[in-house]
C-alpha positions, 0 to 999 in steps of 0.5 A, spaced: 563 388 438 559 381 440 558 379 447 561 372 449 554 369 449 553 372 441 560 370 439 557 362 441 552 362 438 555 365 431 559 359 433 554 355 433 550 357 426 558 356 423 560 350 424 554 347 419 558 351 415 562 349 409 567 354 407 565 358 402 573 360 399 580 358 400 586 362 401 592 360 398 600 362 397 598 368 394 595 370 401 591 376 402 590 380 395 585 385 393 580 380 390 580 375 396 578 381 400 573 384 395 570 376 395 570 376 402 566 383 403 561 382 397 560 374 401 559 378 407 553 382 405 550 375 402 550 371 408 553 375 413 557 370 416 562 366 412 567 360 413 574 360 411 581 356 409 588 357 408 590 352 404 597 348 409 601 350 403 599 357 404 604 357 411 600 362 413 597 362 422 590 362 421 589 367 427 592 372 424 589 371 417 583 372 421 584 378 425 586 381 418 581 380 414 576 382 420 580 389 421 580 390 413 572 389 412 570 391 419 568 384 420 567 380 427 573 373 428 567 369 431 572 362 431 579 360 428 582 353 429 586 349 425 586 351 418 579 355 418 576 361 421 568 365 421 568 371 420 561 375 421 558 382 419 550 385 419 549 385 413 547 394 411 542 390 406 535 388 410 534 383 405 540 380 407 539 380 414 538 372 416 542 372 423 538 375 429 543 376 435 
């Protein structure tokens, strides 16, 4: 769990951030998930959009996916969200919190 105080700064870092997928109609598969773990690992924060078509609420797409990875929601507004994970790879790790 990230204090209110990380969770800003995490927000700081991602609004710089382009997002690096999109969800569309098909929503959650299997492969977005496996995408956003292995993105994760990477770069340890991520930032994400659901295509409007989707019809999708991006909070709770958001909340999903961070349950399904053992991630962090760092933000969700509009149509995009940041999702942060410590990277188990020390060579990863780029984020000091």
């Amino acid at each position: 769990m990230i204090s209110g105080k990380q969770r800003a700064y995490l927000r700081k870092i991602g609004h710089e951030l382009k997002p690096v997928m999109q969800i569309g109609k098909e929503g959650l598969t299997d492969t977005v998930i496996s995408a956003v773990d292995e993105v994760l690992e990477k770069r340890e924060l991520v930032k994400l959009s659901i295509l409007e078509s989707a019809m999708l609420d991006t909070r709770e797409v958001c909340d999903d996916v961070a349950n399904r990875l053992q991630a962090e929601p760092v933000q969700a507004i509009g149509n995009k969200f940041i999702l942060y994970r410590r990277s188990s790879n020390e060579k990863n790790r780029k984020i000091d919190i």
